[in-house]
DRENFI-622071 format. One record per residue (C-alpha): residue number from 1; residue in one letter; x negated, y, z. Coordinates in steps of 0.5 Angstrom, whole numbers, always signed. Example, Ala and Ser with C-alpha at 12.3 -4.5 7.8 and 13.67 -1.06 7.14 Angstrom:
<atoms>
{atom 1,"a",{-25,-9,+16}}
{atom 2,"s",{-27,-2,+14}}
</atoms>
This chain:
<atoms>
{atom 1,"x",{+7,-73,+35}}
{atom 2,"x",{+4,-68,+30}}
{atom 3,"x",{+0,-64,+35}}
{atom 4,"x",{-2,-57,+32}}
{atom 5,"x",{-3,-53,+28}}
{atom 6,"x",{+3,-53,+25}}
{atom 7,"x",{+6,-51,+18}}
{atom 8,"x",{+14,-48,+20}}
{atom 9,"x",{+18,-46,+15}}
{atom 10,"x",{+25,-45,+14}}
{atom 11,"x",{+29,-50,+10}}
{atom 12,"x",{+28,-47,+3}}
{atom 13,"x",{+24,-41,+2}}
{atom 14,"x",{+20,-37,-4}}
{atom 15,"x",{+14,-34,-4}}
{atom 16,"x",{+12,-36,+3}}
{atom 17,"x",{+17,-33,+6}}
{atom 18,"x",{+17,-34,+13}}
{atom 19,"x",{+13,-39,+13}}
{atom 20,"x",{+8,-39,+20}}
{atom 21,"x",{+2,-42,+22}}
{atom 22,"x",{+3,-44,+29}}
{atom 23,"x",{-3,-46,+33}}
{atom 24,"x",{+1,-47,+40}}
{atom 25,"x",{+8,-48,+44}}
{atom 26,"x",{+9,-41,+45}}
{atom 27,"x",{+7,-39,+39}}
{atom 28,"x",{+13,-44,+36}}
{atom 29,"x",{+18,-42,+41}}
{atom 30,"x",{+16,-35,+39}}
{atom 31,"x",{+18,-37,+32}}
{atom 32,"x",{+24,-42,+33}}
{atom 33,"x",{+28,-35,+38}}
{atom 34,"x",{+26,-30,+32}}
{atom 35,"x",{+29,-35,+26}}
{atom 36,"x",{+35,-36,+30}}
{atom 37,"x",{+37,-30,+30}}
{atom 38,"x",{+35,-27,+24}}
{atom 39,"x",{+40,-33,+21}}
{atom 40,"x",{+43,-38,+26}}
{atom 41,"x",{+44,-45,+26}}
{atom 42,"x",{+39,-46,+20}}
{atom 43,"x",{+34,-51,+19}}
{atom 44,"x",{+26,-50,+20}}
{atom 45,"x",{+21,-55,+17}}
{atom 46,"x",{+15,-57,+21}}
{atom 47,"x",{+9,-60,+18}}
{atom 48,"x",{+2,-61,+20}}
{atom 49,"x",{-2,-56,+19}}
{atom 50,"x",{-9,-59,+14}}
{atom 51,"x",{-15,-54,+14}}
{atom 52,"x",{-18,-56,+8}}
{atom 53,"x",{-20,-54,+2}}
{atom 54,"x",{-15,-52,-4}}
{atom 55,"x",{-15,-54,-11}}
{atom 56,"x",{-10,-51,-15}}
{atom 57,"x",{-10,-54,-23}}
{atom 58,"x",{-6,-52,-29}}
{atom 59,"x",{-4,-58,-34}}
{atom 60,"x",{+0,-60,-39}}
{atom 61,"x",{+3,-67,-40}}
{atom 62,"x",{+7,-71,-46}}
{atom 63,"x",{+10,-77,-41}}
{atom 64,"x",{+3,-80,-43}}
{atom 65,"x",{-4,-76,-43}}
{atom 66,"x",{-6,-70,-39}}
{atom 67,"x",{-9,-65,-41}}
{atom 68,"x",{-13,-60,-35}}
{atom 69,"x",{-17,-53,-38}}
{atom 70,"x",{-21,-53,-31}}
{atom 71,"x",{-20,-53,-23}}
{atom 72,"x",{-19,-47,-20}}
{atom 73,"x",{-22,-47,-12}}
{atom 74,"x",{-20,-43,-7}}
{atom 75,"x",{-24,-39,-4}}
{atom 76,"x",{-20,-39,+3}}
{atom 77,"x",{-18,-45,+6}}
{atom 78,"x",{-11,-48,+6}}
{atom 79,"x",{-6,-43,+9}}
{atom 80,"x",{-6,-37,+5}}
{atom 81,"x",{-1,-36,-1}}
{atom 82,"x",{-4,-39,-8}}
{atom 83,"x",{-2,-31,-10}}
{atom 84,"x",{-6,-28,-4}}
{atom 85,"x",{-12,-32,-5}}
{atom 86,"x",{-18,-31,-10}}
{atom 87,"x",{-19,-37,-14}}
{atom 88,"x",{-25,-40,-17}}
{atom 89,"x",{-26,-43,-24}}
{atom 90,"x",{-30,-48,-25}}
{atom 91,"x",{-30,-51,-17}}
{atom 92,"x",{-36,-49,-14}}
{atom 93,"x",{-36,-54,-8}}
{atom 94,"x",{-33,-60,-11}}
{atom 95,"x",{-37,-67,-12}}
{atom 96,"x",{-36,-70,-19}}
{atom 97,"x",{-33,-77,-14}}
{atom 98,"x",{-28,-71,-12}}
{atom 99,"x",{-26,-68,-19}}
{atom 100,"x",{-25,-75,-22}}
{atom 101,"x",{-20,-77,-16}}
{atom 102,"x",{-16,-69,-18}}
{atom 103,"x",{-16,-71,-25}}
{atom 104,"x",{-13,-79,-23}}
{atom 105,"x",{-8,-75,-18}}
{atom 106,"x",{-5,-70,-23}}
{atom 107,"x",{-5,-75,-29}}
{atom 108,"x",{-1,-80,-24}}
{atom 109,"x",{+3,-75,-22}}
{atom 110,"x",{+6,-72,-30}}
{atom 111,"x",{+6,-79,-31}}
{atom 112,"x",{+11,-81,-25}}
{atom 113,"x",{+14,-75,-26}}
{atom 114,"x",{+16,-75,-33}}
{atom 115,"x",{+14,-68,-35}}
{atom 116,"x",{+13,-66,-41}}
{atom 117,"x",{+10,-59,-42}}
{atom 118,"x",{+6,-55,-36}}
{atom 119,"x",{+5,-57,-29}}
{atom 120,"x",{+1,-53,-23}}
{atom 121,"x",{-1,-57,-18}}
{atom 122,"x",{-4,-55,-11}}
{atom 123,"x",{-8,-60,-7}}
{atom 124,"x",{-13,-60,-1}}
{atom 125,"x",{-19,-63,+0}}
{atom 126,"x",{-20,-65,+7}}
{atom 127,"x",{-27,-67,+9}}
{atom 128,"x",{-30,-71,+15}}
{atom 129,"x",{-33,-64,+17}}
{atom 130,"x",{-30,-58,+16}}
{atom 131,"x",{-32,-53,+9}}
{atom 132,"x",{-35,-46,+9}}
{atom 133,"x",{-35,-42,+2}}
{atom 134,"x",{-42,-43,+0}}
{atom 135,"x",{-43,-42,-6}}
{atom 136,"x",{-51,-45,-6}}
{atom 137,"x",{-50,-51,-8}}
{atom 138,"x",{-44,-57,-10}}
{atom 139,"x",{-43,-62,-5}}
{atom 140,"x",{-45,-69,-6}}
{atom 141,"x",{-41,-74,-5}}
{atom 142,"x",{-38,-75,+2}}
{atom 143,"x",{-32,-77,+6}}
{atom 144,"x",{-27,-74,+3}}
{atom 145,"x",{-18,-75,+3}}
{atom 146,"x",{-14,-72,-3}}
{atom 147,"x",{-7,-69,+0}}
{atom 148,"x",{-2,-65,-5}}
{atom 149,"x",{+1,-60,-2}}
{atom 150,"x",{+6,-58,-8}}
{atom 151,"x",{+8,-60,-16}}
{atom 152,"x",{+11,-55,-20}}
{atom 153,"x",{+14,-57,-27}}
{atom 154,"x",{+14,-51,-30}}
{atom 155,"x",{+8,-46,-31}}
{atom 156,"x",{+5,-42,-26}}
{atom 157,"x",{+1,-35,-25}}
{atom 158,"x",{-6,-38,-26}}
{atom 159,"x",{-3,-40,-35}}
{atom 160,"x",{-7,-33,-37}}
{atom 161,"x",{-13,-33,-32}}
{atom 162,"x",{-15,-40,-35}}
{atom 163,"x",{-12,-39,-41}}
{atom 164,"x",{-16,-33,-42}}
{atom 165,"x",{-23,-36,-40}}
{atom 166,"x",{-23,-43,-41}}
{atom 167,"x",{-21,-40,-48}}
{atom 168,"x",{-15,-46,-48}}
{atom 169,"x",{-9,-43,-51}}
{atom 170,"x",{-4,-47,-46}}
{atom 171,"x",{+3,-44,-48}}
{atom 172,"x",{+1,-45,-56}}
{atom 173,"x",{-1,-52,-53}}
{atom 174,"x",{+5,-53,-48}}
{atom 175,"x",{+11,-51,-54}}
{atom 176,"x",{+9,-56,-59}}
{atom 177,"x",{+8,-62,-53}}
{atom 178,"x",{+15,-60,-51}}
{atom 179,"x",{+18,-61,-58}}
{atom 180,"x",{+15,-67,-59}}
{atom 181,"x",{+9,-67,-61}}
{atom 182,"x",{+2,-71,-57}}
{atom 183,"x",{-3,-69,-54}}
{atom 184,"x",{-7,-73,-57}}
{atom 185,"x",{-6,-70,-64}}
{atom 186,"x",{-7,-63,-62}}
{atom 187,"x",{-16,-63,-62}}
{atom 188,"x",{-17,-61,-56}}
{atom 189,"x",{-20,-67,-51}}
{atom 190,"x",{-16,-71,-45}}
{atom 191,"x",{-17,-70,-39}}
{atom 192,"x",{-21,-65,-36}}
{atom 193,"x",{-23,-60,-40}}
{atom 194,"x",{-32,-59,-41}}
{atom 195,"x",{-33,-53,-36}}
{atom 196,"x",{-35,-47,-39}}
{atom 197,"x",{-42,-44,-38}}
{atom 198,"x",{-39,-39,-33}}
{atom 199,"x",{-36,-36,-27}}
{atom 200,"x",{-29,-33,-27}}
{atom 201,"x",{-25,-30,-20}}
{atom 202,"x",{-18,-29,-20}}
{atom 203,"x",{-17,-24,-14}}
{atom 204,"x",{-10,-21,-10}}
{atom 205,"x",{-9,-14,-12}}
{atom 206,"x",{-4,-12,-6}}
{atom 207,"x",{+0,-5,-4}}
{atom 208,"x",{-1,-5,+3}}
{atom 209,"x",{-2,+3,+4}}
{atom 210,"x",{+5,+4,+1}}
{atom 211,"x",{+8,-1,+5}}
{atom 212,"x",{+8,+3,+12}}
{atom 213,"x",{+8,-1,+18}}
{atom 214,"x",{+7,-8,+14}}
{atom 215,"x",{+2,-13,+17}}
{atom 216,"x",{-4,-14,+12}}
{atom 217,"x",{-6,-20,+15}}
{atom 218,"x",{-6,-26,+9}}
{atom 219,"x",{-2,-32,+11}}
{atom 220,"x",{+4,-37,+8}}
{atom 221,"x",{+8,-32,+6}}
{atom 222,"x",{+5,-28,-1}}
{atom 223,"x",{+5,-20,+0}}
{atom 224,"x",{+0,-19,-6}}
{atom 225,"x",{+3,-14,-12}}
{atom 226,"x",{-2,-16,-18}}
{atom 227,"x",{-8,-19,-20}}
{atom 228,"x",{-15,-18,-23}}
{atom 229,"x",{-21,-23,-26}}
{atom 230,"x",{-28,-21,-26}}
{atom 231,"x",{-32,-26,-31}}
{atom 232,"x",{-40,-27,-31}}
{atom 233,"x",{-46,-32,-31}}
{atom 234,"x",{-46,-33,-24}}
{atom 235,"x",{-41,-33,-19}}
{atom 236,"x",{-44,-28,-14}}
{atom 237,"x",{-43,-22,-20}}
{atom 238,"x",{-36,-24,-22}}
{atom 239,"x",{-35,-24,-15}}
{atom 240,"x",{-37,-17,-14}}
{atom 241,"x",{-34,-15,-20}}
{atom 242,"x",{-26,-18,-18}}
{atom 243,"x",{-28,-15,-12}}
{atom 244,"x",{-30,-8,-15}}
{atom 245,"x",{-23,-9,-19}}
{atom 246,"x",{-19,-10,-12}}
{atom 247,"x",{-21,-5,-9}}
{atom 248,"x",{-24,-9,-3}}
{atom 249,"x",{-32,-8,-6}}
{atom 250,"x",{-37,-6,+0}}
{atom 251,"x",{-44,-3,+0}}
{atom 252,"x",{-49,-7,+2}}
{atom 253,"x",{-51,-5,+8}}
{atom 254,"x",{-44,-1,+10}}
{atom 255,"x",{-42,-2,+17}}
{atom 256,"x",{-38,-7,+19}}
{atom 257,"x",{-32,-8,+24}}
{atom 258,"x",{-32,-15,+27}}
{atom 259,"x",{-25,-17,+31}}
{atom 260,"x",{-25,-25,+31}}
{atom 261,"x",{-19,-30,+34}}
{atom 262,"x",{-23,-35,+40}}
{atom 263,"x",{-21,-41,+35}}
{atom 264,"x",{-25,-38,+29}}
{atom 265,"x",{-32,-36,+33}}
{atom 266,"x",{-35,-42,+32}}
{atom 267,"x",{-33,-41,+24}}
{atom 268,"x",{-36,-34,+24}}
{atom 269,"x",{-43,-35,+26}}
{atom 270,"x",{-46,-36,+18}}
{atom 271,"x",{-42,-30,+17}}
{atom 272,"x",{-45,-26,+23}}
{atom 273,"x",{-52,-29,+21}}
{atom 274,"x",{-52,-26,+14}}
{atom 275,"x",{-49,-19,+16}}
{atom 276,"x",{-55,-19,+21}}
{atom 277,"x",{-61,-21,+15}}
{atom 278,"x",{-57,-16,+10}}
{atom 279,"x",{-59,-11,+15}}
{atom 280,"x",{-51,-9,+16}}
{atom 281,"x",{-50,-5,+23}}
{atom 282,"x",{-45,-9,+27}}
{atom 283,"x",{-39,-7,+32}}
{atom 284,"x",{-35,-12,+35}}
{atom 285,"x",{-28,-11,+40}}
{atom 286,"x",{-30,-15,+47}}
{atom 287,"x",{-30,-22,+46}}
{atom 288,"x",{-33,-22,+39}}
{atom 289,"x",{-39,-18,+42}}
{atom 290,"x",{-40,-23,+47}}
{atom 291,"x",{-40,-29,+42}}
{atom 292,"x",{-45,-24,+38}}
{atom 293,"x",{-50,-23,+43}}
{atom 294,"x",{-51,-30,+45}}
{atom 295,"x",{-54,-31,+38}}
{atom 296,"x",{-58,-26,+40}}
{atom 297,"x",{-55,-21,+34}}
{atom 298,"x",{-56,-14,+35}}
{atom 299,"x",{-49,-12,+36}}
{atom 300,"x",{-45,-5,+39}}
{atom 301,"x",{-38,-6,+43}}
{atom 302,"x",{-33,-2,+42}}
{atom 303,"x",{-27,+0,+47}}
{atom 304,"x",{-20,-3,+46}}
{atom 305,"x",{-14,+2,+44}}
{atom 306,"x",{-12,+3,+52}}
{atom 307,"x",{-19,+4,+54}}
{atom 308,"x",{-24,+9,+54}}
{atom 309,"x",{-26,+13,+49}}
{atom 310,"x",{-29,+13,+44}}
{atom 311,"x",{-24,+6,+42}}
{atom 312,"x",{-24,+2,+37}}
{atom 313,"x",{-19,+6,+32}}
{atom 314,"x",{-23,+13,+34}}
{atom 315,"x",{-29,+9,+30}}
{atom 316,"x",{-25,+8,+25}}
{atom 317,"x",{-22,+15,+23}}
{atom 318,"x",{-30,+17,+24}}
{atom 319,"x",{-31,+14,+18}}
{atom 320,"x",{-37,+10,+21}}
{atom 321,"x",{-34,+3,+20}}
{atom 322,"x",{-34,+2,+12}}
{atom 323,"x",{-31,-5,+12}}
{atom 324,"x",{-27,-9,+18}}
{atom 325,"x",{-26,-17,+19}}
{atom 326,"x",{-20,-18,+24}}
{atom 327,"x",{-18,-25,+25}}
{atom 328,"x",{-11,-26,+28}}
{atom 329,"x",{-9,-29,+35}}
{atom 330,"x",{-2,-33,+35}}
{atom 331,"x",{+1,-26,+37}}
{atom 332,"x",{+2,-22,+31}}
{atom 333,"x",{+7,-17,+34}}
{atom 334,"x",{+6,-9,+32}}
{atom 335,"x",{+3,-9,+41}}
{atom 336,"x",{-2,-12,+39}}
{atom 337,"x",{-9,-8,+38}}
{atom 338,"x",{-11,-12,+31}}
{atom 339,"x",{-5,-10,+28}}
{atom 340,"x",{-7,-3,+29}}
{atom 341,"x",{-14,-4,+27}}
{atom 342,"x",{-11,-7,+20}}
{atom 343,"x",{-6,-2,+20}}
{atom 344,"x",{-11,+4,+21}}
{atom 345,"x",{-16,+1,+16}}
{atom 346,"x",{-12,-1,+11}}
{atom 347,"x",{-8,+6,+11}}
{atom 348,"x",{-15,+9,+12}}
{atom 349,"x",{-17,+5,+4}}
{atom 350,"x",{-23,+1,+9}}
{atom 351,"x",{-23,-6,+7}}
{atom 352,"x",{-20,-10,+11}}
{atom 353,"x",{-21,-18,+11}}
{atom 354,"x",{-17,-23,+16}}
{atom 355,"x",{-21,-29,+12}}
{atom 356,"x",{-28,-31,+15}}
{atom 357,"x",{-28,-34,+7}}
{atom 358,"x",{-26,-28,+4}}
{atom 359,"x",{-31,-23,+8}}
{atom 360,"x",{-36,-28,+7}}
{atom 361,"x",{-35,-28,-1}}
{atom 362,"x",{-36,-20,-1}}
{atom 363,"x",{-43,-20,+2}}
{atom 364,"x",{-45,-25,-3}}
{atom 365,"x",{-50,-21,-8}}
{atom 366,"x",{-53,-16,-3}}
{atom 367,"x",{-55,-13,-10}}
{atom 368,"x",{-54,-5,-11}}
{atom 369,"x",{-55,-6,-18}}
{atom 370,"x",{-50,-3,-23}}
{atom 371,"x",{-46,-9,-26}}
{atom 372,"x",{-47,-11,-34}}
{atom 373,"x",{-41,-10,-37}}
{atom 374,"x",{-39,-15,-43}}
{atom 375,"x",{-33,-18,-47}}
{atom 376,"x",{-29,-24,-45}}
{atom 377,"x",{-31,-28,-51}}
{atom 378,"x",{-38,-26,-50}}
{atom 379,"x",{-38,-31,-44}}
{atom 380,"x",{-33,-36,-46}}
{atom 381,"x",{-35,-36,-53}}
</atoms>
């Protein structure tokens, strides 16, 4: 008995399509009732759904030898599509004991598999207690259990962004190990590259404002359209300036929208807690204002979208919410109030996040200081 969540899915899929976290049954029958009608008969795959870390590594292999530029971390939990996620390099929340166990796993994995030339591989890092984006400190060693969720023989959307900051042309490297050629003779180190002093964030570009009537709610299947990197010294800068880049910066101390699942509650409460140092005016739907007020925050309650005016959709067209924070509940159907509070933001360019991670990562620098502004080789040298 796997027990949930659950990952269901038809049986094959691209880009995620389809693909659905399932927290309980009505929610799995909701899911088997609309896949049997869009396509009947066809088989749907249903996985235990591990809510991890996720680990995303570029390398390239000869049979023999790996070679890996960097790890890239996820900033998002496992669930949301590796295009829709913003990655990190070099991982920011690793323990060495964990990067060697990546690094054994991806060489054992080309080797196994015989591949020559380029592979991505996507991993979760389960630990005995749950992770938060935090970027304070690495981990130390602890309790940890390496799953892979996917190996790819071939090149991913991620060669040029590690290519590019790791200064380790991949391509170059990969068509010479193909035609022949080992590793070993190339004059580059095998194994894990020496990480770079520096930070660089791959972040998800996406058109929902075009797309009417698109939930923008992330999840297993990729809606993103593009993507942008901002590079620093320090991971809160180069977060702030991919941010800036995909429109989903915020002021330091813009208003904020908060509209969160009960299962993710307990998970917001750092987050909760910095908006309330930074000084951020919060207001909160119901539920999420009653878990707010017993942590003793100051929080304004606003209206649901059948209820008495002023509602939730009102604050939003009034300009007085400058970013919105809207996990979701099984039920992502068009009658439900969150879709509407995704739809107006997004169609309002409010950034929305339906990640606590996500959200959590753009509060980091809470500097209003313009960004310096200097070339990728001036970084990685």
């Amino acid at each position: 008995r796997v027990g949930y969540p659950v990952m269901v899915r038809p049986s094959y899929v691209l880009g995620g399509r389809a693909m659905e976290i399932v927290y309980r049954e009505s929610d799995l029958i909701r899911y088997f009732k609309r896949a049997q009608n869009f396509v009947p008969g066809q088989t749907i795959l249903v996985d235990h759904y591990i809510d991890g870390i996720e680990i995303e590594v570029d390398a390239i292999c000869d049979e023999e030898d790996i070679l890996i530029p960097g790890i890239m971390q996820h900033v998002e939990r496992a669930g949301i599509h590796s295009g829709d996620s913003t990655a990190v390099y070099p991982a920011y929340d690793l323990s060495d004991t964990e990067k060697n166990n990546l690094v054994d796993a991806t060489r054992k994995l080309g080797k196994t598999l015989g591949i020559r030339g380029l592979m991505n591989i996507q991993f979760i890092v389960k630990r005995s207690k749950k992770s938060f984006f935090d970027s304070s400190k690495k981990k130390e060693t602890e309790d940890s259990t390496l799953y892979v969720i996917e190996v790819n023989p071939r090149s991913s959307r991620t060669i040029p962004f590690i290519s590019k900051v790791t200064g380790v042309p991949m391509i170059d490297l990969a068509i010479k190990v193909i035609y022949g050629e080992k590793l070993s003779n190339l004059n580059y180190s095998l194994g894990l590259v020496k990480e770079k002093n520096l930070f660089a964030v791959k972040s998800p570009v996406f058109s929902m404002s075009k797309l009417s009537g698109v939930d923008t709610y992330l999840g297993p299947e990729m809606k993103s359209t593009g993507e942008v990197m901002g590079i620093d010294k320090n991971l809160p800068s180069a977060m702030k300036k991919a941010m800036i880049a995909s429109g989903l910066e915020v002021d330091s101390r813009t208003s904020f929208l908060l509209s969160i699942a009960d299962r993710d509650k307990n998970d917001s409460k750092n987050f909760i807690e910095k908006l309330s140092r930074n000084g951020n005016k919060i207001y909160a739907t119901e539920g999420t204002y009653n878990f707010i007020k017993s942590l003793d925050i100051k929080v304004e309650k606003v209206n649901k979208i059948l209820s008495q005016s002023p509602t939730v959709i009102d604050l939003i067209v009034e300009g007085k919410v400058g970013a919105v924070l809207n996990t979701v509940t099984g039920d992502r159907s068009s009658i439900q109030d969150g879709y509407h509070i995704r739809r107006k933001a997004t169609e309002l360019s409010i950034p929305c996040y339906t990640s606590i991670d996500t959200a959590y990562a753009t509060i980091m620098d809470n500097d209003d200081q313009p960004v310096s502004v200097s070339t990728v080789d001036d970084y990685s040298g």
